[in-house]
C-alpha positions as CSV (number, residue, x, y, z in Angstrom):
1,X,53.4,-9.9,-129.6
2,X,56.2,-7.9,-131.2
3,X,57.9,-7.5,-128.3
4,X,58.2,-11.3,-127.2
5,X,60.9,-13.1,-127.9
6,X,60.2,-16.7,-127.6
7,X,63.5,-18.4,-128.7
8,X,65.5,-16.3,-126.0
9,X,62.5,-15.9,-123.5
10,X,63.1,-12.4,-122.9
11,X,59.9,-9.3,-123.9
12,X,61.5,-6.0,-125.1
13,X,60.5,-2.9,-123.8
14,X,60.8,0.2,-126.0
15,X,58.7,2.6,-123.4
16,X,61.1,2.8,-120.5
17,X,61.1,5.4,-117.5
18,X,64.4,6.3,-119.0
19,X,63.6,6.2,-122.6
20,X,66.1,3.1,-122.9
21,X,65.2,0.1,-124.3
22,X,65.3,-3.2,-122.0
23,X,65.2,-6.0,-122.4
24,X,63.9,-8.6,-119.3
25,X,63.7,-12.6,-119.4
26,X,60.2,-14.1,-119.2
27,X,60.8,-17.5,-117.2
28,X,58.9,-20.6,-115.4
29,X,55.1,-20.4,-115.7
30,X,55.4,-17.1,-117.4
31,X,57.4,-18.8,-120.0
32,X,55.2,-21.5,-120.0
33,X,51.8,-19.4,-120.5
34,X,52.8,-17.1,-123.3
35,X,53.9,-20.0,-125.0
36,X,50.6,-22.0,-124.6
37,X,48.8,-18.8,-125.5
38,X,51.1,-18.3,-129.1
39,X,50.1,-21.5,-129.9
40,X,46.7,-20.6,-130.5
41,X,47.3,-17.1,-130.9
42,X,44.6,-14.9,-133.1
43,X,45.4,-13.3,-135.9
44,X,42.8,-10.4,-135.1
45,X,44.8,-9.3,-131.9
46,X,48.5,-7.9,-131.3
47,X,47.9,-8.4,-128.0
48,X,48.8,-11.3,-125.5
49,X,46.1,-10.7,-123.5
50,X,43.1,-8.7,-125.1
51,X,40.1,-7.8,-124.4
52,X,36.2,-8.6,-125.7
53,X,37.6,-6.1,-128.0
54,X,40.7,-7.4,-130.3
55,X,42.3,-3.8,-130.8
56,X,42.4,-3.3,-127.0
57,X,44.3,-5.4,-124.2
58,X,42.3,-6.5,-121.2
59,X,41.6,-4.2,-118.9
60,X,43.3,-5.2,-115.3
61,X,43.3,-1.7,-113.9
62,X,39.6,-2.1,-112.6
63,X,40.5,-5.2,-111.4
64,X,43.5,-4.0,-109.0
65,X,41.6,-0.9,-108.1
66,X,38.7,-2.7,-106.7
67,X,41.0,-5.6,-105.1
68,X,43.4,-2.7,-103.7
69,X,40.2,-0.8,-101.9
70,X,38.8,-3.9,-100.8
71,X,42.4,-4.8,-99.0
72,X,41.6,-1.1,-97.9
73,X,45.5,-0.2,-99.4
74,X,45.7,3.8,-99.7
75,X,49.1,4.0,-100.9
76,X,50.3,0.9,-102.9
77,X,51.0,0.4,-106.4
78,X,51.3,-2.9,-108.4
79,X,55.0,-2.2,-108.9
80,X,55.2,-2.3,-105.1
81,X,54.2,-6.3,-105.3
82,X,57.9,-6.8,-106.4
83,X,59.4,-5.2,-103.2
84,X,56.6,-6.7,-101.0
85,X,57.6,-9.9,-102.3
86,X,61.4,-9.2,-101.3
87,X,60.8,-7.6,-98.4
88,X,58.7,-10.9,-97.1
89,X,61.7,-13.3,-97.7
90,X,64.5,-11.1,-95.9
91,X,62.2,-11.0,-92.9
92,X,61.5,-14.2,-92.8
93,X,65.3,-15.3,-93.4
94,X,65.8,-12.6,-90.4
95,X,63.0,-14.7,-88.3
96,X,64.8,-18.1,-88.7
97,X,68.2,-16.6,-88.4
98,X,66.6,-15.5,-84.9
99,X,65.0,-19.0,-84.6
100,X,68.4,-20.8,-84.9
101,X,70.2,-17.8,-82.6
102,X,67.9,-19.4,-79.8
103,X,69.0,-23.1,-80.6
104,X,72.5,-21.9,-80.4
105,X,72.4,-19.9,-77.4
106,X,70.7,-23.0,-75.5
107,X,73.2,-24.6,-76.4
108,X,75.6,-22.5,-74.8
109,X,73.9,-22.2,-71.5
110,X,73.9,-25.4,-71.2
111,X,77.8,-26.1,-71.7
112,X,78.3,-26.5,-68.2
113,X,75.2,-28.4,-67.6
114,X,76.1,-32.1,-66.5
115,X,75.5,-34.9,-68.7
116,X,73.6,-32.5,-71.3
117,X,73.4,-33.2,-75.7
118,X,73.6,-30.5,-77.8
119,X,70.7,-29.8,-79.8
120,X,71.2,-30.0,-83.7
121,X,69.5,-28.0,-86.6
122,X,69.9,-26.7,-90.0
123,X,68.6,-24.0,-92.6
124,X,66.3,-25.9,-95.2
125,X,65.3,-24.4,-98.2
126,X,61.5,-24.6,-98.7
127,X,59.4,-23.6,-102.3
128,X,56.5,-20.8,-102.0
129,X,53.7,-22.5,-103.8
130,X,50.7,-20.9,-105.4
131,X,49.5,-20.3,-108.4
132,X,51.8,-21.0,-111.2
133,X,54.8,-22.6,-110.5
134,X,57.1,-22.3,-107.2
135,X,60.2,-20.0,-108.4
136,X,60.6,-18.7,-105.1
137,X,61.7,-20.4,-102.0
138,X,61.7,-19.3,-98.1
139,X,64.6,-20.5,-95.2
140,X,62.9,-22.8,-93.2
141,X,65.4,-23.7,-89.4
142,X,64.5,-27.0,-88.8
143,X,65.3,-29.5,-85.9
144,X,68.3,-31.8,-87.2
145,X,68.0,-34.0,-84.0
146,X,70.2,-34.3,-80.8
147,X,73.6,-35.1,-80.7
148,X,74.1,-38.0,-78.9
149,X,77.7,-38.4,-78.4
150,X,79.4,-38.7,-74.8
151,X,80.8,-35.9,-73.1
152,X,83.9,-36.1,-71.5
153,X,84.4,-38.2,-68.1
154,X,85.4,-36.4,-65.1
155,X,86.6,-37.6,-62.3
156,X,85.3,-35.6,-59.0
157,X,85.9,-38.2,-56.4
158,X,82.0,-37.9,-55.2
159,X,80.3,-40.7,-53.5
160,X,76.9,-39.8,-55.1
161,X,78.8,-38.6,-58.5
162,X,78.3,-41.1,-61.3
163,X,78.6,-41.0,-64.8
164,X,77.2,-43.5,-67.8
165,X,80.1,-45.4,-69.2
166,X,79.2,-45.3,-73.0
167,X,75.1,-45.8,-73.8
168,X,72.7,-45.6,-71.3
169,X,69.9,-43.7,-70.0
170,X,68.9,-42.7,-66.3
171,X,65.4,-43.3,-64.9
172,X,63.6,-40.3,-63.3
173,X,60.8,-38.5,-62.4
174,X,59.7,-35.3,-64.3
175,X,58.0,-32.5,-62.2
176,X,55.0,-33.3,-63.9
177,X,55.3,-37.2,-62.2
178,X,55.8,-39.0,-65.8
179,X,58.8,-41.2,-66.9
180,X,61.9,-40.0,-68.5
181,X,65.9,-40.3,-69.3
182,X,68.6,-38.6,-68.5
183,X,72.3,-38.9,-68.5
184,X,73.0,-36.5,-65.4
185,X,74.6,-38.1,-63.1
186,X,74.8,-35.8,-60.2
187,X,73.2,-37.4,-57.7
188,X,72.6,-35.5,-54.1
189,X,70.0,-36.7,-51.3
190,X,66.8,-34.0,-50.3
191,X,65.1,-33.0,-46.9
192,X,63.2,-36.3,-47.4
193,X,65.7,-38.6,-47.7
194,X,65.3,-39.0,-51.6
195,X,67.8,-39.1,-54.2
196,X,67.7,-36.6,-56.6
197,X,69.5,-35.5,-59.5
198,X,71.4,-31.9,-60.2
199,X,68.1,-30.7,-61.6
200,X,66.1,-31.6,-58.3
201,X,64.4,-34.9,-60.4
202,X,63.7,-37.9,-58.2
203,X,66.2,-40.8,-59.3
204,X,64.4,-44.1,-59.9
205,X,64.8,-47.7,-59.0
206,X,63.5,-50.6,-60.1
207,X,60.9,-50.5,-57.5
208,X,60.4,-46.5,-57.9
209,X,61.9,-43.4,-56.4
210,X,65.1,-44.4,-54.1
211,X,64.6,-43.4,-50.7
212,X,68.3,-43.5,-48.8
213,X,68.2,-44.0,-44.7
214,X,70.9,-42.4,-42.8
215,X,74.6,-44.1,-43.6
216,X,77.9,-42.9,-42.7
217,X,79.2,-44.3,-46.5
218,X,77.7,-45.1,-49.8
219,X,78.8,-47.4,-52.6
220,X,77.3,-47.3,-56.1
221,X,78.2,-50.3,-58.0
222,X,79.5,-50.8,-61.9
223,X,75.6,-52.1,-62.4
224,X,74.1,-49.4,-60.4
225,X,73.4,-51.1,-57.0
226,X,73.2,-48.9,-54.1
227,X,75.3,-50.2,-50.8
228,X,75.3,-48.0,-47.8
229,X,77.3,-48.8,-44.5
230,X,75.5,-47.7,-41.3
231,X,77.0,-45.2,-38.4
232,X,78.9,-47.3,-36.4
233,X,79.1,-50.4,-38.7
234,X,83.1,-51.9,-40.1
235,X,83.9,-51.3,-43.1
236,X,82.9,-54.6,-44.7
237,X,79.2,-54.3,-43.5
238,X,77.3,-52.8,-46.6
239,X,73.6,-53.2,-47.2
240,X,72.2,-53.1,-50.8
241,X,69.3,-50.6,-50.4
242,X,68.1,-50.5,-54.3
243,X,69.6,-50.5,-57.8
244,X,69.1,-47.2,-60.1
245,X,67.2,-48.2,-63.3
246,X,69.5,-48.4,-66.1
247,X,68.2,-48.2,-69.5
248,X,69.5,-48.2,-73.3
249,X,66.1,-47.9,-75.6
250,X,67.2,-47.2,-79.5
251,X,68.0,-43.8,-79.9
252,X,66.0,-42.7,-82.7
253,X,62.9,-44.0,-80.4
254,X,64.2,-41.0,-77.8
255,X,62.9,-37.3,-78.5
256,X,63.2,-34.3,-75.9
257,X,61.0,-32.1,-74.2
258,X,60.5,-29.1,-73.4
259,X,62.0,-29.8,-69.8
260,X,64.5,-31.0,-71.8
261,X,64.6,-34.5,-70.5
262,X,64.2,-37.2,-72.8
263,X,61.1,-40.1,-73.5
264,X,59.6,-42.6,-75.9
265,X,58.8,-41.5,-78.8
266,X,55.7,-43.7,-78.5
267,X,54.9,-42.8,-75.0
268,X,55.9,-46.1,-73.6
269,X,58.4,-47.3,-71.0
270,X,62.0,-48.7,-71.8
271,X,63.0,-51.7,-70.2
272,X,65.9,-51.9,-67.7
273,X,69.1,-52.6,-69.5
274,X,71.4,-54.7,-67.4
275,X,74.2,-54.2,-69.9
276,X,74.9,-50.4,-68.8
277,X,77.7,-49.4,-66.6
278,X,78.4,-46.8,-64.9
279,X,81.4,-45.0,-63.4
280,X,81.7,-44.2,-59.8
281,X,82.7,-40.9,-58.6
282,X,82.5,-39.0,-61.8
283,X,80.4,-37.4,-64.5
284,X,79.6,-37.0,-67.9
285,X,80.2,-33.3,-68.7
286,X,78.3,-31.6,-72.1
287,X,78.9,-32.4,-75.2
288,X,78.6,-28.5,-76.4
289,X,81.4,-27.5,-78.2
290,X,82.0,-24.2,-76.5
291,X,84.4,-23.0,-79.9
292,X,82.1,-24.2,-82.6
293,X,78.8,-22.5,-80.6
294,X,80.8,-19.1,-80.6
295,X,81.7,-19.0,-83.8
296,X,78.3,-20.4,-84.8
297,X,76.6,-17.8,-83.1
298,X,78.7,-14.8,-85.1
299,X,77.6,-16.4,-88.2
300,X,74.0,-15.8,-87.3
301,X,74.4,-12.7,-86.5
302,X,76.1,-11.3,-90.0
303,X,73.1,-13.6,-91.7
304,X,70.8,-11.6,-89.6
305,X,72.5,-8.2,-90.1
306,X,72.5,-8.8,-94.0
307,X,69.1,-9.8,-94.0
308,X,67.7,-6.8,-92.4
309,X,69.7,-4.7,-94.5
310,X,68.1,-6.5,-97.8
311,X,65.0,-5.0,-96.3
312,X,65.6,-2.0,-95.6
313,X,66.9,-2.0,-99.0
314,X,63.8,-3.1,-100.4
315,X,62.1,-0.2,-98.5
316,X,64.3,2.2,-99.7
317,X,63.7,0.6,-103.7
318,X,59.9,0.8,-103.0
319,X,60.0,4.9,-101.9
320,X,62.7,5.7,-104.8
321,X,60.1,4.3,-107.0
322,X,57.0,5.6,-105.5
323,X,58.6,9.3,-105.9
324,X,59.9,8.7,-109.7
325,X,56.2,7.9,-110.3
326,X,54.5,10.8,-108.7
327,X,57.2,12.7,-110.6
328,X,56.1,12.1,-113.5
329,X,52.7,12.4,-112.7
């Protein structure tokens, strides 16, 4: 107990590798549990924690021996626990800096990707709990959403070129048959007559997927009816053949998949919305910022770079102290 300093928090050490004296801060539930064990300190012990015996301190030497050959560790020392410790937070700031290099880069890819939203995250900072109190904390990347904001309109002139004017959602088919949304609106016809988008998904009607005859023009309306003028036929003789389904569902009821196409949150369906437009012979380019992905991705790389240095540092700590001690026997 006569080297505890409760008022400042801080034990003194007079038997030092150096022979100098330190002095190092006792915090958090260290604090805490010295404290608790002052108050009802006994007057038959100097020790903080003794043993059955008062003149001698507990004995944890056995106890890390036999829990060190259980873990079957030849080489490892209770000092190391401190660089261990260090060593397990750079890597895993190094893992989500990696983690949020692959959100990023997606991004990027996709900047020329028709009608796509830029996926949004952040670095979170997470406590390590366990015994005692959680003084330590861990970078967690976590999924801040989608950003939903329009890309910019451009015109291309294309018959079968649309774009969403404002909110809205396309209907189509995923490869796997189920419902979903999309705002690409680059619309081209298959082998079998069906309309399809950029991404080879069937376009949907309101009676299903839109199956287009032969024509010699097409017409997609401002409410996304479908007129098509035979070969042969004047110019006034259009034929409504179906009407794309329009939807606008709450956005915060829309998450992604992995195919990168949106649904209900709740697996149901979104009713058609006949208050979304659309613009004829254009489309809705991505909303990546090519500028602020770039520079983001830099960022992560001198996070990642610093990180993997901290543990290489920590390595290099943990061998410096590992030869000091077999040094001195």
């Amino acid at each position: 107990w006569k080297n505890i300093d409760l008022e400042r928090g801080a034990a003194v050490l007079l038997d030092t590798k150096n022979g100098e004296v330190r002095s190092v801060p006792i915090s958090g539930f260290a604090l805490e549990l010295i404290r608790e064990r002052h108050s009802r300190r006994s007057n038959e012990s100097d020790f903080i924690f003794p043993s059955s015996v008062p003149s001698r301190p507990v004995d944890i030497r056995t106890a890390w021996d036999t829990a060190r050959a259980k873990a079957e560790l030849v080489d490892f020392r209770f000092h190391d626990l401190r660089h261990s410790a260090a060593s397990y937070l750079a890597m895993n700031g190094a893992s989500q800096a990696m983690l949020a290099q692959q959100t990023n880069a997606n991004n990027l890819a996709n900047a020329s990707t028709i009608g796509f939203k830029a996926t949004l995250d952040h670095f979170q900072a997470k406590p390590v709990y366990g015994p005692g109190n959680p003084d330590r904390v861990y970078s967690s990347d976590q999924s801040a959403g989608v950003n939903f904001q329009q890309g910019a309109i451009m015109t291309t002139g294309g018959e079968l070129d649309i774009a969403i004017n404002g909110e809205g959602w396309f209907a189509v088919q995923a490869d796997d048959g189920t419902l979903a949304y999309s705002r690409r609106g680059d619309f081209r016809i298959d082998a079998s007559g069906l309309l399809t988008n950029g991404s080879g998904q069937m376009v949907l009607g309101e009676g299903g997927p839109i199956t287009l005859p032969q024509f010699e023009s097409v017409v997609i309306g401002r409410d996304g009816t479908i007129s098509l003028r035979a070969a042969g036929q004047g110019a006034n003789s259009l034929v409504a053949i179906d009407r794309i389904l329009l939807v606008n569902p709450s956005l915060d009821q829309l998450e992604r998949g992995e195919d990168g196409l949106f649904r209900m949150r709740d697996g149901s369906e979104a009713p058609a919305d006949a208050s979304v437009s659309i613009i004829s012979g254009a489309l809705e380019a991505s909303n990546v910022n090519t500028v602020d992905a770039m520079v983001q991705m830099m960022e992560y790389a001198r996070h990642y770079e610093t990180l993997v240095k901290l543990m290489n540092m920590a390595s290099e700590n943990d061998a410096a102290s590992a030869r000091l001690l077999r040094m001195n026997g």
